[in-house]
PATIKE-360978 format. One record per residue: residue in three letters; x, y, z of N, C-alpha, C in turn. Coordinates in steps of 0.05 Angstrom, whole numbers, padded with zeros to 5 digits, always signed. Layout:
# residues N
ALAXYZXYZXYZ;...
//
This chain:
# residues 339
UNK+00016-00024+00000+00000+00000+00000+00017+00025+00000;UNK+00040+00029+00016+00064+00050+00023+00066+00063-00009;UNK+00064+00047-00029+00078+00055-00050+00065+00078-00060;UNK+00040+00075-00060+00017+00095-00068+00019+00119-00063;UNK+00038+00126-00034+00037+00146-00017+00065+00163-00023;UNK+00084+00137-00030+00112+00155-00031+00116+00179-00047;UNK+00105+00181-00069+00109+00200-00091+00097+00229-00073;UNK+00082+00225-00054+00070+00244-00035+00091+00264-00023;UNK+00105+00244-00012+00124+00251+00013+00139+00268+00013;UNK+00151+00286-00012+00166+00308-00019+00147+00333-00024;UNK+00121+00330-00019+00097+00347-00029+00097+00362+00001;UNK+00105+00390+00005+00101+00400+00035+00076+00420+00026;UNK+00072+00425+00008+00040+00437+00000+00018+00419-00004;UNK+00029+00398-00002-00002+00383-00008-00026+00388-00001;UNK-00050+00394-00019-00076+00397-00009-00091+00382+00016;UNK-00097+00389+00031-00108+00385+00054-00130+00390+00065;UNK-00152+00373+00073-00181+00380+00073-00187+00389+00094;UNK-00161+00385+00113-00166+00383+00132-00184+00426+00134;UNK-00163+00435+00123-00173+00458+00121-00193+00475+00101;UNK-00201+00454+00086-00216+00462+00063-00257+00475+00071;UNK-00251+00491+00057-00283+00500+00067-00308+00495+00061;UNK-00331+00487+00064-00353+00471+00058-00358+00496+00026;UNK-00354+00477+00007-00369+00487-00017-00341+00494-00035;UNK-00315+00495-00030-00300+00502-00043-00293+00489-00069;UNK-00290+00457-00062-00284+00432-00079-00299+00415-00082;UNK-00322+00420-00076-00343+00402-00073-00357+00402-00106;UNK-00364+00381-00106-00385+00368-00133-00412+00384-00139;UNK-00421+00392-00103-00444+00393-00100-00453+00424-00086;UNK-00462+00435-00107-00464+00480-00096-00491+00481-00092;UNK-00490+00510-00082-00523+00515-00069-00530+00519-00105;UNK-00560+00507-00104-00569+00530-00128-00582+00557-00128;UNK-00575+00562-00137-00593+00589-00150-00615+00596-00160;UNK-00632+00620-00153-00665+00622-00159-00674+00595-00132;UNK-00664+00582-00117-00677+00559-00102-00706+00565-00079;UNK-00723+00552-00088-00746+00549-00073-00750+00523-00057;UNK-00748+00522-00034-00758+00500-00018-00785+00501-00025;UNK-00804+00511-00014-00837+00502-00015-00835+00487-00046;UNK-00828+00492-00066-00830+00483-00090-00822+00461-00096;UNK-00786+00450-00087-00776+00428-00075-00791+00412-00065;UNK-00801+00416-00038-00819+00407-00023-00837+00387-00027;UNK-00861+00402-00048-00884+00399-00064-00878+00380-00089;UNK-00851+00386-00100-00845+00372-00119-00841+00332-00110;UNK-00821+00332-00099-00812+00310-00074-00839+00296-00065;UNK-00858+00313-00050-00886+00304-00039-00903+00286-00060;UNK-00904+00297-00084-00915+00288-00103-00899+00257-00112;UNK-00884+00258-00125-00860+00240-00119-00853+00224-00108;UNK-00868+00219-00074-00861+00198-00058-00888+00191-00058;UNK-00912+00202-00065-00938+00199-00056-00950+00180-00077;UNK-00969+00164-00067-00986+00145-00089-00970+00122-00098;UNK-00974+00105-00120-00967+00082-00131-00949+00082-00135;UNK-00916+00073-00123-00889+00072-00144-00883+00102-00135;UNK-00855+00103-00132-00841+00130-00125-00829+00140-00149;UNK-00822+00162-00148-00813+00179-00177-00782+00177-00167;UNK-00765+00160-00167-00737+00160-00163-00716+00174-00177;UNK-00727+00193-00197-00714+00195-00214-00719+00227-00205;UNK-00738+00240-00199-00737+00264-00188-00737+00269-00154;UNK-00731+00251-00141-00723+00249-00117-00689+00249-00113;UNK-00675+00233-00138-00643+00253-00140-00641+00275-00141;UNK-00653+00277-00164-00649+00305-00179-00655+00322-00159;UNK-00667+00329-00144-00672+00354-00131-00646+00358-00101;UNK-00648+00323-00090-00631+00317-00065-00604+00315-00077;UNK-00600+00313-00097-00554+00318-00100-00560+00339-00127;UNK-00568+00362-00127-00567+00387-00130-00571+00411-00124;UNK-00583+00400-00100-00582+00430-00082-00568+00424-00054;UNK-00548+00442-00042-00530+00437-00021-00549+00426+00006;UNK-00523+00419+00024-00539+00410+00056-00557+00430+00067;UNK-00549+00455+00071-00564+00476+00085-00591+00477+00063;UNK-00598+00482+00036-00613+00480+00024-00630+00454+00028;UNK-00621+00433+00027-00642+00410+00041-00649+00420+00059;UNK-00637+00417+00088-00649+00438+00111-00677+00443+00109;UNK-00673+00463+00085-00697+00482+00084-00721+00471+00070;UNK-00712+00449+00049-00733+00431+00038-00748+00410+00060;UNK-00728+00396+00079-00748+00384+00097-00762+00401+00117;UNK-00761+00427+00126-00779+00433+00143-00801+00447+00120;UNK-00796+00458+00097-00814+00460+00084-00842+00440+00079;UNK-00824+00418+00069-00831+00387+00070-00854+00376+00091;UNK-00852+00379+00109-00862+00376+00139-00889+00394+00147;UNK-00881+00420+00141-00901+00441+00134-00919+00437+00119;UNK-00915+00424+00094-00940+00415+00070-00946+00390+00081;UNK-00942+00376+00087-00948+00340+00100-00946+00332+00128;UNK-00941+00348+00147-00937+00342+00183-00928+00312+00172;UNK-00905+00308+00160-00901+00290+00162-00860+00290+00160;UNK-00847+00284+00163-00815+00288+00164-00809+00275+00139;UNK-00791+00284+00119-00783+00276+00088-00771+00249+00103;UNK-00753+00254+00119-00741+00228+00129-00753+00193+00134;UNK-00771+00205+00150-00792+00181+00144-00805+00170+00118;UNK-00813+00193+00104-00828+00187+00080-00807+00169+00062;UNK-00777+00184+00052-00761+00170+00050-00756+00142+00060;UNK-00754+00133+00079-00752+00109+00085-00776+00095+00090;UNK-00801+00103+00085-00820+00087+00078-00831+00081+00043;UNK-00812+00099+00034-00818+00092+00001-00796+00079-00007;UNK-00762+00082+00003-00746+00069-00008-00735+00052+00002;UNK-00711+00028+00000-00707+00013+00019-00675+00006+00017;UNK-00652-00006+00036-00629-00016+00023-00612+00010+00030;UNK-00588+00006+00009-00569+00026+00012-00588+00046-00004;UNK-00599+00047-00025-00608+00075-00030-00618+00096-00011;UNK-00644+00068+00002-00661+00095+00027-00626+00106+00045;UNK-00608+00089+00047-00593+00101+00061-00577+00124+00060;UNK-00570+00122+00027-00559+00142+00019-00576+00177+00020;UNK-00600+00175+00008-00621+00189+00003-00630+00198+00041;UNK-00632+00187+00061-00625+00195+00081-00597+00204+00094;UNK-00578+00201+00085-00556+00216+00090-00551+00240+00081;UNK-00569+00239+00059-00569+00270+00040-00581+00296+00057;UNK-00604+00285+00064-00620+00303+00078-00614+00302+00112;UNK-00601+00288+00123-00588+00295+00152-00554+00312+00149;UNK-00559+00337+00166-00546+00351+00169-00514+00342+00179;UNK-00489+00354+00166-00461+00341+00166-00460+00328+00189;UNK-00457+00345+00212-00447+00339+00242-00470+00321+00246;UNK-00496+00324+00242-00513+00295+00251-00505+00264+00238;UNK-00502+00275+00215-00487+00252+00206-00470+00240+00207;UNK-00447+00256+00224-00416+00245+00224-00423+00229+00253;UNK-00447+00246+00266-00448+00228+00298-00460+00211+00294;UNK-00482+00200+00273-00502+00175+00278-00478+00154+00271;UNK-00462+00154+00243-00448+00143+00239-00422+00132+00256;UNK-00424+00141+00277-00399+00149+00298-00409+00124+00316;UNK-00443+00123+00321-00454+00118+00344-00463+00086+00327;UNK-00473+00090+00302-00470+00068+00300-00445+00046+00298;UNK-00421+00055+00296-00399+00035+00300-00396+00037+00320;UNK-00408+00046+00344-00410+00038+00373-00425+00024+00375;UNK-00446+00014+00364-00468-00003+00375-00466-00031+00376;UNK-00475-00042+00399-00478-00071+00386-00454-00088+00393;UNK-00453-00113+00395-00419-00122+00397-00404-00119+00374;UNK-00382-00113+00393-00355-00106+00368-00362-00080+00359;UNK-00348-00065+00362-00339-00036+00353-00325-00037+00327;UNK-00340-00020+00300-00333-00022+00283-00311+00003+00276;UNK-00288-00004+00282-00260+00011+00290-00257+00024+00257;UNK-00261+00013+00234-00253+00017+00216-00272+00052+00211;UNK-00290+00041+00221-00313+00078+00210-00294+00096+00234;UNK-00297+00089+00254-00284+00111+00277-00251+00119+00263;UNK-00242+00105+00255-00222+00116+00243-00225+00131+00219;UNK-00229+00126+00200-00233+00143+00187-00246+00174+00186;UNK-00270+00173+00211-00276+00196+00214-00253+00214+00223;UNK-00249+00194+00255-00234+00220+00266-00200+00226+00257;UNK-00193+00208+00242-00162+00220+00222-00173+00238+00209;UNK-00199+00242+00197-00202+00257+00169-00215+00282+00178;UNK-00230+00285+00197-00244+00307+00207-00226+00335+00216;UNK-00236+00362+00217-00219+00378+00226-00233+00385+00255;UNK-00221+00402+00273-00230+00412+00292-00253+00416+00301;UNK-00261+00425+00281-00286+00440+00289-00318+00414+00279;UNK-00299+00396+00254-00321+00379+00255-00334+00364+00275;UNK-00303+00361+00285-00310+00337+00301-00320+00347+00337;UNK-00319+00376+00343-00332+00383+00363-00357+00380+00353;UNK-00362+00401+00322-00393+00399+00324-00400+00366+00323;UNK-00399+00348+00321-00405+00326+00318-00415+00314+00349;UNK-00389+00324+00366-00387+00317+00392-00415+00332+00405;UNK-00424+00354+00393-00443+00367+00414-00462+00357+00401;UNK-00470+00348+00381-00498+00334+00371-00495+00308+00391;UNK-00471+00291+00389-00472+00269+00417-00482+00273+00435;UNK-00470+00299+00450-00490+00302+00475-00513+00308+00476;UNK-00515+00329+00458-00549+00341+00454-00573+00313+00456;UNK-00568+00286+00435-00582+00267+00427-00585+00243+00453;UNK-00557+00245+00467-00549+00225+00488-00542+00238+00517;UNK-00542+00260+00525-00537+00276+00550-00507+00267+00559;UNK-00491+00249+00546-00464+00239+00546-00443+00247+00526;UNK-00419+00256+00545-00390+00260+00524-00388+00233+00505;UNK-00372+00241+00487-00367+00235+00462-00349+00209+00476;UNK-00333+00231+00485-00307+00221+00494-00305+00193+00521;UNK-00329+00195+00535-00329+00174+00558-00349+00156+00541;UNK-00366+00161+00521-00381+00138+00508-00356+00124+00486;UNK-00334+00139+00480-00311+00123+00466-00290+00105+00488;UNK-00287+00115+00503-00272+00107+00524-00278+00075+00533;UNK-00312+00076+00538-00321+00044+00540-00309+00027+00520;UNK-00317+00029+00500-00325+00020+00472-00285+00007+00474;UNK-00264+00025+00469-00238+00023+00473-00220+00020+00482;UNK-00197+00007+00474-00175+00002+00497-00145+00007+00496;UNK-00125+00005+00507-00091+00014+00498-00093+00028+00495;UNK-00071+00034+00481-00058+00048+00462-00068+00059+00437;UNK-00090+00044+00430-00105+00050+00408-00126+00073+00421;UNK-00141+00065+00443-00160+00091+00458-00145+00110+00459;UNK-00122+00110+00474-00101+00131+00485-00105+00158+00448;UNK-00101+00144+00425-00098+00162+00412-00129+00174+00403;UNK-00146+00153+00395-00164+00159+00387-00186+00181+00407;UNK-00185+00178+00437-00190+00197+00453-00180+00226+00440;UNK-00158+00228+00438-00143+00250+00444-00155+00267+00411;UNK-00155+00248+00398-00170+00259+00361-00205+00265+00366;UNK-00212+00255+00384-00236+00263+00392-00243+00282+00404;UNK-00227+00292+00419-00226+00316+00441-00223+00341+00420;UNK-00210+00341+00392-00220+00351+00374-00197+00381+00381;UNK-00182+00372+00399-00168+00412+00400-00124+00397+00382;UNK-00126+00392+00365-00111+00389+00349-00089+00423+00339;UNK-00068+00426+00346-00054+00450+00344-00061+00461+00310;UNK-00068+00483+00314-00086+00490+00288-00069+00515+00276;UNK-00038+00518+00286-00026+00538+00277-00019+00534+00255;UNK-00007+00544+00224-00001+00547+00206+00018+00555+00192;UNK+00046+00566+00214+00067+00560+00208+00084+00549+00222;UNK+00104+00538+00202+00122+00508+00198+00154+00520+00209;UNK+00160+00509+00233+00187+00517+00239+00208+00479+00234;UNK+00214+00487+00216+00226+00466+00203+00246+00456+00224;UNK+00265+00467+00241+00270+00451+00259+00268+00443+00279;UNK+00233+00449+00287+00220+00437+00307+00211+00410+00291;UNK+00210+00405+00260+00192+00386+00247+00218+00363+00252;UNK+00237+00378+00249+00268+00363+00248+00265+00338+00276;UNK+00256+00365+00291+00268+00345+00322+00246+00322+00326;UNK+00216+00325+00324+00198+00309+00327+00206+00285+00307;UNK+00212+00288+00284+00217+00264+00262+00238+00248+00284;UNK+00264+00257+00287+00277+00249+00304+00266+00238+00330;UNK+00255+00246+00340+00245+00235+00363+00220+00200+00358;UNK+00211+00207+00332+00196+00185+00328+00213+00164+00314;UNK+00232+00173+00301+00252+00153+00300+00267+00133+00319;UNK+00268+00148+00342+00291+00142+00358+00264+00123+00378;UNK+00237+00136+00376+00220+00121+00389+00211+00095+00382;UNK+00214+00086+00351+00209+00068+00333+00236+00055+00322;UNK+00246+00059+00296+00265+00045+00281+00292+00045+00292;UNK+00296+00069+00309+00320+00057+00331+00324+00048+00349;UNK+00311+00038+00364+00305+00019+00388+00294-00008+00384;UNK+00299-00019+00400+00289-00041+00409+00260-00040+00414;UNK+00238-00051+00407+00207-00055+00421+00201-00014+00408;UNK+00183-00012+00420+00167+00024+00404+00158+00033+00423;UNK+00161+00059+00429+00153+00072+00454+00115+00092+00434;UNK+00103+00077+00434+00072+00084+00424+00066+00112+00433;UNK+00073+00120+00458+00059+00146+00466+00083+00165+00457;UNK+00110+00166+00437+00108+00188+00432+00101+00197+00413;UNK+00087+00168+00391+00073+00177+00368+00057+00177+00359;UNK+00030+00174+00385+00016+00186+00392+00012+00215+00403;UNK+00018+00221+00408+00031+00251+00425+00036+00268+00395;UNK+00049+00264+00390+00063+00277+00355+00046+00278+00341;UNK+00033+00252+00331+00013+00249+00299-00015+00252+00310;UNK-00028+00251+00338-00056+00263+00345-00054+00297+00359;UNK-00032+00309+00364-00036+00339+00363-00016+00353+00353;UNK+00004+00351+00342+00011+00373+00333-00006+00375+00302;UNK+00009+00406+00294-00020+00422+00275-00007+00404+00241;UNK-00035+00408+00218-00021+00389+00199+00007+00397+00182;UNK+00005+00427+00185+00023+00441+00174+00059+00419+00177;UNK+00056+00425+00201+00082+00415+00223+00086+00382+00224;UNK+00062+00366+00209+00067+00348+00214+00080+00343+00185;UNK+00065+00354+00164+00076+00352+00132+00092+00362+00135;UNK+00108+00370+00145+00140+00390+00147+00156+00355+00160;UNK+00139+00343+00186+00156+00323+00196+00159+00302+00182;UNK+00134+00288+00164+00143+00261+00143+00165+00261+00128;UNK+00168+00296+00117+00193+00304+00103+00218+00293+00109;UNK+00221+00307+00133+00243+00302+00155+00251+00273+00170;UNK+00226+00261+00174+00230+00238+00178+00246+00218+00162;UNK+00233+00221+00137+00241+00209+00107+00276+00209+00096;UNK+00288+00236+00103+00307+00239+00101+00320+00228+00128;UNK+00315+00230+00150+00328+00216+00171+00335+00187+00168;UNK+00309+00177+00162+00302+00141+00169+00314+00129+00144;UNK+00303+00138+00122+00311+00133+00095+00288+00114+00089;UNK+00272+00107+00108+00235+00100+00108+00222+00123+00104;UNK+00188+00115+00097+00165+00138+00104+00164+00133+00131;UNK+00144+00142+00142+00140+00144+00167+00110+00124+00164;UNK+00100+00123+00140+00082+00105+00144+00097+00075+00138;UNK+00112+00072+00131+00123+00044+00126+00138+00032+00155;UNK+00141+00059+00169+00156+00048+00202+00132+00039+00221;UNK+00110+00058+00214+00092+00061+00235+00082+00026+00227;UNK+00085+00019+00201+00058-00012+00186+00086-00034+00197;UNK+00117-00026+00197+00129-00040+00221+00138-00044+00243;UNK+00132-00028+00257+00130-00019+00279+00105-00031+00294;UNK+00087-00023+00288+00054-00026+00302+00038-00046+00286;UNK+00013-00055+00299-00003-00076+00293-00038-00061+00293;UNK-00058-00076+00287-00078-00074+00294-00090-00050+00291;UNK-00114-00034+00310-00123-00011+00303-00103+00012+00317;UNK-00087+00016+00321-00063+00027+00330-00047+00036+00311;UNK-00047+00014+00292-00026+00014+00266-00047+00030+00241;UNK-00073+00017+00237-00086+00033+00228-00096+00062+00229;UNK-00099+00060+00255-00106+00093+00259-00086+00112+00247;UNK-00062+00110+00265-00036+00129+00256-00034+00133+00233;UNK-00032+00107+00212-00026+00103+00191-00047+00123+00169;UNK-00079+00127+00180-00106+00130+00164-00084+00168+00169;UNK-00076+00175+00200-00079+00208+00201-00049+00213+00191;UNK-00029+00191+00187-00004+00204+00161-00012+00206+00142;UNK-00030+00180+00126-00038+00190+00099-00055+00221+00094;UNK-00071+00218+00119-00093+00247+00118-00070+00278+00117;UNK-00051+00277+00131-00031+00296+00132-00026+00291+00111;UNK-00017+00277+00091-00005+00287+00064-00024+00294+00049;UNK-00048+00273+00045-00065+00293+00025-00098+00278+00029;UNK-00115+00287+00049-00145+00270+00047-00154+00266+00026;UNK-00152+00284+00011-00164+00270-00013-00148+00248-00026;UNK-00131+00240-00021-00116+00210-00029-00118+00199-00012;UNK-00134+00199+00014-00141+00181+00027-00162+00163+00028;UNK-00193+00183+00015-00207+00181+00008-00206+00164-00018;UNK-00195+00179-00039-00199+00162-00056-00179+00133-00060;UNK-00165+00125-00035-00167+00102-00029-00184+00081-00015;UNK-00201+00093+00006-00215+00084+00021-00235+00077-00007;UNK-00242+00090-00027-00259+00094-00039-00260+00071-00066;UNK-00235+00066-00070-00224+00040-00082-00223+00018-00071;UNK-00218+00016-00043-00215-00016-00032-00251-00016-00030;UNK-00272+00004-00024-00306-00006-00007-00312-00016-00052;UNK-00297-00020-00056-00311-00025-00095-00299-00042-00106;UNK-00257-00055-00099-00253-00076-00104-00258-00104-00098;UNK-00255-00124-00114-00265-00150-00106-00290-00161-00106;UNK-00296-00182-00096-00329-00189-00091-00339-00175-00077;UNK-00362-00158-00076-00383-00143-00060-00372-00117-00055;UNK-00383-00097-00047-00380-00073-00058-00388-00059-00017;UNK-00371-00051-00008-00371-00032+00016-00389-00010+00015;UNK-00414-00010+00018-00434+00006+00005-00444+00031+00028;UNK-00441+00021+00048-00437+00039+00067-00410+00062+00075;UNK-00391+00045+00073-00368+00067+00066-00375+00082+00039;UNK-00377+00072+00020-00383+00090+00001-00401+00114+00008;UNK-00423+00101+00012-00443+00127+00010-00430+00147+00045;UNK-00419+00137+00057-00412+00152+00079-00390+00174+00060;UNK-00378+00172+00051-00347+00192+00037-00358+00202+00018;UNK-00381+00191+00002-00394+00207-00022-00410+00233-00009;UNK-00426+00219+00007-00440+00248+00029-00420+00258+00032;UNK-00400+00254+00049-00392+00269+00083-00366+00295+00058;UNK-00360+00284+00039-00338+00296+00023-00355+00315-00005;UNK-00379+00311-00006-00391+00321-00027-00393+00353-00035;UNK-00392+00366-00010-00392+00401-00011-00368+00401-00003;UNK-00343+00387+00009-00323+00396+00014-00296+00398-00006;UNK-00291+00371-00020-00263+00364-00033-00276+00339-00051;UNK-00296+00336-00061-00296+00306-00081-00289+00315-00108;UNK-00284+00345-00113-00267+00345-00141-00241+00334-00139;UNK-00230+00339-00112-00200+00335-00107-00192+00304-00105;UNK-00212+00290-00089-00224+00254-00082-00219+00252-00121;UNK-00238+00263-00135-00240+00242-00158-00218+00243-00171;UNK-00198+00274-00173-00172+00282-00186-00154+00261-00173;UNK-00147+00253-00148-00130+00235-00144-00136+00200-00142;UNK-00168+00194-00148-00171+00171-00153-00165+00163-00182;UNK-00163+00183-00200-00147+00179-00233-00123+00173-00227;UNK-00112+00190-00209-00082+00190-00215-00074+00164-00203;UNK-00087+00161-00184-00074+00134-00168-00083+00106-00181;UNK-00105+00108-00193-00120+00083-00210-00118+00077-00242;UNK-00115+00104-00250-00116+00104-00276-00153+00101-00299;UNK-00168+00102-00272-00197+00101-00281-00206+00114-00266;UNK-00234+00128-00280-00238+00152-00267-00259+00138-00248;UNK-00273+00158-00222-00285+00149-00199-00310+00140-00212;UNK-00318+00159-00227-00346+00159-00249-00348+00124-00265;UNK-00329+00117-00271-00326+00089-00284-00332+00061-00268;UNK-00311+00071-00231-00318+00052-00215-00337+00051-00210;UNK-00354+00072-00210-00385+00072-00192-00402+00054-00213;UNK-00397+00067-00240-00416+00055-00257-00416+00028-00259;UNK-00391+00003-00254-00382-00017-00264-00388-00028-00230;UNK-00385-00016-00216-00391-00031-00190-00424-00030-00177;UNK-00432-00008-00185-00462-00012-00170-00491-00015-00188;UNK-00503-00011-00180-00518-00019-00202-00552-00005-00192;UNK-00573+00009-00203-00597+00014-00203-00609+00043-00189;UNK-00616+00049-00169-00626+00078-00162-00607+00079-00147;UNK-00592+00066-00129-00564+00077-00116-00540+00084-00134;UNK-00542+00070-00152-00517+00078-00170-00522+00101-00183;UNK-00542+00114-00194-00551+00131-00205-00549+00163-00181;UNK-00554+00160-00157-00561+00171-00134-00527+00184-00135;UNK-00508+00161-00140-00479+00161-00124-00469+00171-00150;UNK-00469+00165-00181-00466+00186-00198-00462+00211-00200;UNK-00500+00220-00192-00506+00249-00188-00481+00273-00170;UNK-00486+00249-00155-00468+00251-00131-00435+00261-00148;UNK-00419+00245-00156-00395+00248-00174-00391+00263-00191;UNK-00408+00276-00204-00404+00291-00225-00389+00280-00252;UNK-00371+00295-00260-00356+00288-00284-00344+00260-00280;UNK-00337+00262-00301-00324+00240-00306-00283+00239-00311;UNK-00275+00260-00297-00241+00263-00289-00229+00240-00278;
//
């Protein structure tokens, strides 16, 4: 997998979502001239009577932005006392109703139901918690945290705490707590000494001292840390992800590994995550539609630009060849071009 990444590693500008702003790179813009009540009414019609109109139930939900839904379901609600949400999932079913409800629940509600469902239930599904919280910035992941409490009267952070254990909690706590050093300039030989230090914590020693790279790769800011892979790289004459995948095991090894790739560039993170939920038998349909939402107003031009470069086929091709019927069509809309 390392190999994918190396050509990265000399990149100290690399795009980063971490800072990117809702609507900048996104697929998916507010429209213009937009009417909810009309939306609304349109949709109502649409879900109502014999057979659903699936075909104008995209069209309206992955062309007009999140805040603009917003305004279509309480409109929605207003004409029918009834919640789009429900109606939705009483007309559609499967990953579609899922997708088509992720559309219309608001980012931070979404990043928490998703959060709460890989809490639920036995076995903690480590793979969604990771990905969120490497990829999220500051402020997502508080707002996410205060929809937790609002919905559950409980921290984020003591309902993760159960759920987790080691070395692996130790970091994942600390990415939860969401206050990540958010400064923006790079004193190169502070990046110097931390590379060094995770060196000397990892590939020079005997056994790996975990908490200092944890400590390093869950708070300092991304700027400082893309300054440290640099430095590391030239020290070790490794990436820092190829020490951390020998060095470490398990969700430990994963996590770190999900927030180096995210420091060099999320959108090549994504559009890896986005490649493995589509190769092979059966198709990861929930990760999908989780990164198609959660990235859609933020960076999925940037997701599809580096799933070319890294695949050589565009995202538009996988979707088409891997899914198939009103979700595939839904997750299209969703994609845009074809780059």
């Amino acid at each position: 997998m390392g190999s994918l990444w190396d050509d990265l590693e000399s990149l100290v500008d690399a795009p980063s979502s971490f800072s990117a702003k809702s609507g900048e790179r996104g697929t998916i813009k507010p429209k213009a001239n937009f009417d909810a009540e009309q939306d609304a009414a349109a949709l109502k019609k649409a879900l109502q009577g014999l057979g659903t109109n699936e075909k104008i139930v995209i069209e309206i939900l992955t062309t007009r932005s999140s805040a603009q839904r917003q305004l279509i379901c309480t409109a929605y609600e207003k004409a029918t006392s009834r919640t789009l949400v429900k109606d939705l999932k009483g007309d559609t079913s499967g990953d579609f109703e899922d997708l088509l409800v992720a559309l219309v629940t608001p980012p931070a509600e979404y990043d928490c139901h998703e959060v709460m469902r890989a809490m639920k239930g036995a076995g903690t599904k480590d793979k969604v918690l990771i990905e969120i919280f490497a990829s999220r910035s500051n402020q997502q992941i508080k707002a996410l945290s205060d929809v937790y409490f609002k919905e559950t009267k409980k921290q984020l952070t003591a309902a993760l705490e159960s759920e987790v254990s080691g070395d692996y909690s130790k970091a994942l706590l600390l990415l939860a707590l969401g206050k990540r050093d958010e400064s923006t300039t790079v004193d190169v030989n502070k990046a110097r000494e931390d590379a060094k230090t995770l060196y000397n914590a990892g590939e020079k020693k005997w056994g790996t001292d975990e908490s200092k790279f944890i400590e390093i790769l869950c708070k300092k800011s991304i700027p400082h840390l893309r300054q440290t892979v640099i430095e590391y790289k030239n020290i070790s004459g490794k990436t820092l992800q190829q020490s951390i995948e020998g060095e470490m095991s398990g969700d430990l090894e994963n996590l770190l590994v999900a927030v180096v790739k995210c420091v060099k560039s999320v959108p090549g993170y994504f559009a890896e995550l986005l490649h493995e939920s589509m190769k092979g038998a059966g198709t990861d349909e929930s990760t999908l539609n989780r990164i198609m939402v959660s990235r859609s107003e933020i960076d999925l031009l940037d997701i599809r630009a580096e799933f070319k470069k890294l695949y050589e086929h565009s995202l538009l091709s996988a979707i088409q060849s891997d899914l198939s019927g009103d979700q595939c069509e839904c997750v299209k809309a969703i994609c845009g071009g074809d780059d």
